[in-house]
Structures are given as structure tokens and as C-alpha cells.
N, C-alpha and C positions, 0 to 999 in steps of 0.2 A: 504494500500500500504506500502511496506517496502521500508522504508530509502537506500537508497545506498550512501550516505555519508553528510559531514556538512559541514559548512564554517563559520570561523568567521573570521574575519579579512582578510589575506593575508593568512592563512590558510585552507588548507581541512583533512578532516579525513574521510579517507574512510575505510566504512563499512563494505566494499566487498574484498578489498584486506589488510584489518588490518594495516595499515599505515597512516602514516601524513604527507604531503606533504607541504613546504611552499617556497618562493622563489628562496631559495638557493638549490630547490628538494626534495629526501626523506629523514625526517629525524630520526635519530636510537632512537626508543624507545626500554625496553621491555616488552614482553606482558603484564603484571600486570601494567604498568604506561600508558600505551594506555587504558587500562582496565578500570583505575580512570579518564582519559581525557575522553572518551566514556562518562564513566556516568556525570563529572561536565556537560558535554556541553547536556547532555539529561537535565539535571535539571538546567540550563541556570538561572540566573536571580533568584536565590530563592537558601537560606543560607542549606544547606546540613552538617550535622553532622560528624564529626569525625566516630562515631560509624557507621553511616547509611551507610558511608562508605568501613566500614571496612567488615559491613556484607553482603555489596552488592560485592563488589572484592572479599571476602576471605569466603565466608557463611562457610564451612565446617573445617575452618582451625582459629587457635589461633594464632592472630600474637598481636604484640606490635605498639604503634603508631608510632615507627622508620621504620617498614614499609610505612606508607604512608605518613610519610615525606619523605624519600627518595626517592617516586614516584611522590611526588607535586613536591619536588625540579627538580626530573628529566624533568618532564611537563615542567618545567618552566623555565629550560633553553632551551629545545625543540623549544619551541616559542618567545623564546627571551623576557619575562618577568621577569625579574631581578628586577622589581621597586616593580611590584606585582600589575601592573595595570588590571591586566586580569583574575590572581587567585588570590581572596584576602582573609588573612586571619582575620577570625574574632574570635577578643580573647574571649574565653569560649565558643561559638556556633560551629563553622567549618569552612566551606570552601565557598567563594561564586565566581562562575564564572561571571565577572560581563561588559560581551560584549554581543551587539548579537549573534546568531546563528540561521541560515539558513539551511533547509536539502532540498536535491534532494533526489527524488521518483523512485522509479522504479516499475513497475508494477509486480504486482505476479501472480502465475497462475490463482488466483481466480476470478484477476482482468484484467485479458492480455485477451481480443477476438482479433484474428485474423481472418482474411477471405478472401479469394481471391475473388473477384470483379466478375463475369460471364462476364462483357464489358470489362476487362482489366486486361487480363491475365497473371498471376508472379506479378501483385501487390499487396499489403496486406494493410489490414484496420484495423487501432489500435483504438482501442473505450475503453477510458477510463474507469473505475469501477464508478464513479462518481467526480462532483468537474469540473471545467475550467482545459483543457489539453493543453499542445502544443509539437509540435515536430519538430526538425530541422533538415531538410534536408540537407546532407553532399554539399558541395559547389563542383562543378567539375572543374578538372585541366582542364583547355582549352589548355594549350600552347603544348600538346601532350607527353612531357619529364614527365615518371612517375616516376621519382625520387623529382620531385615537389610535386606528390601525399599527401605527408606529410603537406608540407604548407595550404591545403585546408582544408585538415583534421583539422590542428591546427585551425584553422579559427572556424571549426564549433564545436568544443570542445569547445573554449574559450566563445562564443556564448552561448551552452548550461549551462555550468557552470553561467554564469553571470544570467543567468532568472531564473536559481534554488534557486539563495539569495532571490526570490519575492515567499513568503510562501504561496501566494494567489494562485501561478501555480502550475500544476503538469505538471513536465515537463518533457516529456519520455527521458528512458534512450536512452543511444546514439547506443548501439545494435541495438536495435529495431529499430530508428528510419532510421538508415542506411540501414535496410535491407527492409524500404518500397522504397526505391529509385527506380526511374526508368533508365534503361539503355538510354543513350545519345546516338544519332544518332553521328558517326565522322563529324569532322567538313568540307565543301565542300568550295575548293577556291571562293572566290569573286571577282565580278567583275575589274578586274584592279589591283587582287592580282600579276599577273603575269607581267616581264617587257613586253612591248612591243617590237615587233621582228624589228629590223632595218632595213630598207631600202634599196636593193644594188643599187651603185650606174651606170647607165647605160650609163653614159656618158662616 
């Protein structure tokens, strides 16, 4: 299954739209310093080389190591590591990312079955490629105003995102899992939703 992005901390990197996002939204890298965060946060936890680096961002090109100091530095004010608690450098080795990192999955074709159901028609059945799955069903605006449609959605974003830091899940992307939804019947008044009609009086 292919990554569709990482999280560490307050942070995401996503691998699909080449950005980093972190609280304050998205924030401006350029490609060759997204390029070097890609790889620290692949090699997470384990001291990666000056050089290993240089040939993994740059294989076909000669640069100098002011290249990716200018790219760690950029990283690192990106995410607000200024102390250098999160990229640290290690004198004569390299570079060690030194937080967790969490990735969300997304299914590839190899590994996406879809199938519509014979007993329930328009609805689709995601079966993982292998491994514990889960998928979450977008949450439905009840109150009717589909300008709230957003809030519900946010709902089931925030959701997914959070069960994606549990490395033990594969957790379908949110595409997918929106389009197994079922259409909602509208909602039909209840009992005693309506006032009561008054009384005339006959006297």
C-alpha cells in the first residue's frame, strides 16, 4: 500500500499533494527541502548521513553541503525547531530525525477490490490487500443547511487523520471511504415537532 502522507507531531506531510501542513496551515517549502523532510521522516529514528543524503535528493547533480544546510535550516524553521529538538545534528555522522512518525495508507490498485453488493445496490465493498482495515464513514449534516456540510466533513477528517498515527491500522483513504456511503433517507417530522393548533374560542 502506498503512503498518502505522515504525521509527527502537530505536523503532516503529504505525499499526495507535496506539502506540509501544521497548525498555523500550509507551510512554504521548496521542493528540494520537502524533498530532504520526505526522506528524514522515511528514515525516522536512525542517524542518516550527510552524503546519503545528498545522493538521495540530488543523485545526478554535484552540489556542496550548503545545499542541505540551507534545506535543514529551511525544514527547521518550517516546523518550528529552532532548539533542534526534532532534526538533530550529529557532529561527524549527519542528521537524525528524532520524533515519531506515523503514515496513512491508501490503497493502490493492486490492492483496492471494489464490488457492488447484488443485495444493495450503489454500494461498494472495500477489502483491504491484507493487514487490520478500517474506514470512516463521513458523518451526515442533519440540521438540512448544506452550508454546515463542511463541519461534518471536518468531523470525519479529523477522525481519520487521528487513527492513521496507530501504525497497526490501515486506515482507508477518505475518497474511498466517502464514496461507500449510503444515501440518507430526509428527515420526516416527529411526533409533537409541530405546534399545536389553538382552540377557537366558542363562547
Amino acid at each position: 500500500m502506498q503512503q498518502k502522507s505522515r504525521q509527527f507531531g502537530l505536523f503532516t506531510l503529504d505525499l499526495e499533494r507535496l506539502c506540509l501542513r501544521g497548525p498555523a496551515g500550509e507551510a512554504e517549502l521548496r521542493p528540494k527541502s520537502f524533498e530532504v523532510l520526505r526522506y528524514l521522516t522515511e528514515h525516522a529514528g536512525r542517524v542518516v548521513s550527510k552524503e546519503e543524503v545528498v545522493a538521495a535528493i540530488w543523485p545526478d547533480v554535484i552540489v556542496t553541503d550548503d545545499s542541505l544546510i540551507r534545506c535543514i535550516s529551511e525544514v527547521r524553521r518550517a516546523i518550528g525547531d529552532e532548539s533542534q529538538n526534532i532534526i538533530k545534528t550529529i557532529p561527524r555522522r549527519g542528521y537524525l530525525f528524532d520524533v515519531p512518525v506515523s503514515a496513512s495508507h491508501d490503497l493502490t490498485e493492486a490492492g483496492r477490490r471494489e464490488s457492488v453488493q447484488p443485495d444493495s445496490p450503489g454500494s461498494a465493498s472495500i477489502t483491504p490487500a491484507d493487514g487490520p482495515s478500517i474506514a470512516v464513514l463521513p458523518f451526515v449534516n442533519l440540521g438540512g443547511d448544506s452550508e454546515d456540510d463542511y463541519f461534518s466533513h471536518g468531523i470525519t477528517e479529523d477522525i481519520i487523520t487521528e487513527l492513521s498515527r496507530f501504525s497497526e491500522l490501515s486506515v482507508i483513504a477518505r475518497h474511498s471511504s466517502f464514496h461507500s456511503r449510503r444515501p440518507v433517507p430526509p428527515r420526516r417530522p416527529t411526533l409533537g415537532s409541530q405546534p399545536p393548533a389553538s382552540a377557537s374560542n366558542s363562547d
